[in-house]
C-alpha positions as CSV (number, residue, x, y, z in Angstrom):
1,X,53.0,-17.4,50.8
2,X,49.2,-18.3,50.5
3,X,46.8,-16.4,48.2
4,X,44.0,-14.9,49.8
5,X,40.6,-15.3,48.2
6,X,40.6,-11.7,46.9
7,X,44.2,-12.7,45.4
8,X,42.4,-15.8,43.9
9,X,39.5,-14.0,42.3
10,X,42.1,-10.5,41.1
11,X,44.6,-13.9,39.6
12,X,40.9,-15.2,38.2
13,X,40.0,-12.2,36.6
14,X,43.3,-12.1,35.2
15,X,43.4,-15.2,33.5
16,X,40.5,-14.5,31.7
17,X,41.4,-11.8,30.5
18,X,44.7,-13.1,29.2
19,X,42.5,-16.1,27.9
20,X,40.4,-13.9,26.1
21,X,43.3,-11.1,24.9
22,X,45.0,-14.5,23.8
23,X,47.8,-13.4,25.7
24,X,48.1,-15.9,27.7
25,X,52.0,-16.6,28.1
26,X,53.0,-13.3,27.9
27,X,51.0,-12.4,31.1
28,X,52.3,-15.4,32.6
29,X,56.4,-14.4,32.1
30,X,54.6,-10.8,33.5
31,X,53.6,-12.3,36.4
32,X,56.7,-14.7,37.0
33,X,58.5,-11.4,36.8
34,X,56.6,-9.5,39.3
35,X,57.2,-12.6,41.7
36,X,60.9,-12.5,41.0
37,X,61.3,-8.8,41.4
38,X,58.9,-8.9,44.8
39,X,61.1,-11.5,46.2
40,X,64.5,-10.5,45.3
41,X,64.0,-6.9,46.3
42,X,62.6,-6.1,50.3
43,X,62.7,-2.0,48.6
44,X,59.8,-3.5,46.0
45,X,58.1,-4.8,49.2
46,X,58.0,-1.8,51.4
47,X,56.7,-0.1,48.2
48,X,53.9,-1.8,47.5
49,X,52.9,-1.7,51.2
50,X,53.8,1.4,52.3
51,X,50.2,3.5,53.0
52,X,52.6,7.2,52.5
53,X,53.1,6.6,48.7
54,X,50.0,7.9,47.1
55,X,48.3,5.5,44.4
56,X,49.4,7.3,41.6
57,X,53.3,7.7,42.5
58,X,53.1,3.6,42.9
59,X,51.4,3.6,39.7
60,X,54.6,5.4,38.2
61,X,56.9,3.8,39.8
62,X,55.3,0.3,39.1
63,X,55.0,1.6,35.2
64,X,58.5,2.3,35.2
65,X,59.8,-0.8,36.7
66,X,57.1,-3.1,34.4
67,X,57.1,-0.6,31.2
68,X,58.3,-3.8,29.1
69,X,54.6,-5.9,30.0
70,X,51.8,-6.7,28.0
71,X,49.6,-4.3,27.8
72,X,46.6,-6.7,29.6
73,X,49.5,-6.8,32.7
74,X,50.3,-2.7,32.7
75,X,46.4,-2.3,32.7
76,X,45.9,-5.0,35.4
77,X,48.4,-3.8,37.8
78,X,47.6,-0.1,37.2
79,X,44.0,-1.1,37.6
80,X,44.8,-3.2,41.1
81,X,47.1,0.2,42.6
82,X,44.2,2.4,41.6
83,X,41.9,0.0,43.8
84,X,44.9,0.6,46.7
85,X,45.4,-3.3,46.4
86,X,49.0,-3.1,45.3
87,X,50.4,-4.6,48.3
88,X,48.4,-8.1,47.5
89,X,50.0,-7.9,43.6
90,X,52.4,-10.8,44.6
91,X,49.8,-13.1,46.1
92,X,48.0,-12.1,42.9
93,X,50.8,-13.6,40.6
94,X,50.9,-16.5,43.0
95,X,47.7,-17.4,42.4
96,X,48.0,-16.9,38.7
97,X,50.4,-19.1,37.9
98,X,48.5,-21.8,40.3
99,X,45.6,-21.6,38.0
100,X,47.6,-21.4,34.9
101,X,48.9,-24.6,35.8
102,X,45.5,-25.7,36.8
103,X,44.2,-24.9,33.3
104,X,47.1,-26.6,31.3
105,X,46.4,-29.8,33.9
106,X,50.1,-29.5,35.4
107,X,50.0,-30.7,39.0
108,X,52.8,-29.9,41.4
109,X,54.1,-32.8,43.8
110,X,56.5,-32.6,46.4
111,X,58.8,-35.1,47.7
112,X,60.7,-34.4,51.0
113,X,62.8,-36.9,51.9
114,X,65.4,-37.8,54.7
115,X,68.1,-38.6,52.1
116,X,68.3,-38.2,48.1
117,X,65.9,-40.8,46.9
118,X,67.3,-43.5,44.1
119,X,65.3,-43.3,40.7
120,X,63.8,-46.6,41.4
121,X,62.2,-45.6,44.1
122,X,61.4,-42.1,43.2
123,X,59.7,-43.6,40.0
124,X,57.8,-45.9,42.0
125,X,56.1,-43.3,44.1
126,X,55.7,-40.8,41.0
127,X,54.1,-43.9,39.4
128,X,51.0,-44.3,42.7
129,X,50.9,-40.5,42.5
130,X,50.1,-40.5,38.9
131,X,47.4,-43.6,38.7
132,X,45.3,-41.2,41.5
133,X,45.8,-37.9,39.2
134,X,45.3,-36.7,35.6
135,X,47.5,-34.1,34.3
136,X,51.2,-33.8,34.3
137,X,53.4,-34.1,37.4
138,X,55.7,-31.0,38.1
139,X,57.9,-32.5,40.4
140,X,60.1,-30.4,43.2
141,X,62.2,-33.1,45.5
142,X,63.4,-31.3,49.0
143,X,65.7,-33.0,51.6
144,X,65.4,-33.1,55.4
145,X,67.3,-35.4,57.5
146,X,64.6,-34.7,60.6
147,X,62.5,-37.0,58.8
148,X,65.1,-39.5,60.0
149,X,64.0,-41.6,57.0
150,X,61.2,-42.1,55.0
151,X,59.1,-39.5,52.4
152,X,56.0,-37.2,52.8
153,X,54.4,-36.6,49.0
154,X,52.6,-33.3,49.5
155,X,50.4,-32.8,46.6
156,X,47.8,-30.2,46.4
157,X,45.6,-30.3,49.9
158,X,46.8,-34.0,50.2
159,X,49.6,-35.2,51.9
160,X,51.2,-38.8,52.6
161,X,53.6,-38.8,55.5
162,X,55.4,-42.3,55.2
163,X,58.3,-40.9,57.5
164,X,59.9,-42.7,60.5
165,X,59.8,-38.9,62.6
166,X,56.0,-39.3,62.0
167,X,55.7,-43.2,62.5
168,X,58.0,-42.5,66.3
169,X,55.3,-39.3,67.0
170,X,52.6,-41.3,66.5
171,X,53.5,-44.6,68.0
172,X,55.2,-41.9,71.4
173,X,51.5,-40.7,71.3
174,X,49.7,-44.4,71.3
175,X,52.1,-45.1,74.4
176,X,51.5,-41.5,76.4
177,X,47.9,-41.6,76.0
């Protein structure tokens, strides 16, 4: 799911309020909770985007469901349901933990392979990835055997596509053209 700019600046506002509160973490378990509720439950969904339930019934309910939160994350999300922008609260968390990483200079990086890459090789890429970056490398490694061999690196807006399903595509449209 992408965060909308209004996400991004309701997540920015956040985090500066957590920064400030010195709550920081806390907020941050809040809103990997909020993400894991939204996505394990399609009932959480409909509730948060359902125009029927009046502002203040979502408020309960939300209140009920996150009574346990920091106080900065009760008053947040009441605060964003009162506004009637419940229904963005997970692209809100999103972005949250996007700049929380961003602040503590963690960078995610992607590998999608065609098969389960060897650590030599793995480290190898890491090891170009992190002479062009500062910050620590959170790595995720995904398999896909349409890439018929090969790896993309997907990091940030920047992606390397070294993958022979890109290499046939390109070279199919040097020959059509």
């Amino acid at each position: 799911m992408k965060s909308s700019k209004v996400a991004i600046r309701y997540a920015q506002a956040l985090l500066e309020l957590a920064i400030e509160n010195n709550t920081l973490d806390s907020v941050s378990r809040d809103m990997t909770y909020l993400s894991t509720v939204n996505n394990e439950n399609r009932d959480f969904q409909l509730l948060l985007s359902s125009p029927i339930i009046k502002a203040d019934k979502k408020i309960a309910v939300l209140n009920e469901i996150f009574g346990t939160f920091e106080t900065v994350s009760t008053a947040f999300i009441a605060l964003i349901a009162k506004n009637g922008r419940e229904s963005i609260l997970p692209q809100i968390a999103e972005a949250f933990h996007e700049l929380v990483k961003e602040k503590k200079g963690i960078v995610s990086v992607s590998i999608v392979s065609a098969t389960a890459l060897d650590a030599g090789v793995k480290k190898q890429i890491l090891d170009k990835v992190q002479a062009t970056t500062t910050g620590t490398l959170e790595v995720t490694e995904e398999i896909d055997a349409s890439l018929i061999g090969g790896f993309i690196v997907k990091m940030g807006d920047t992606q390397i596509d070294a993958s022979v399903a890109s290499k046939l595509a390109q070279l199919k449209q040097r020959l059509t053209t």
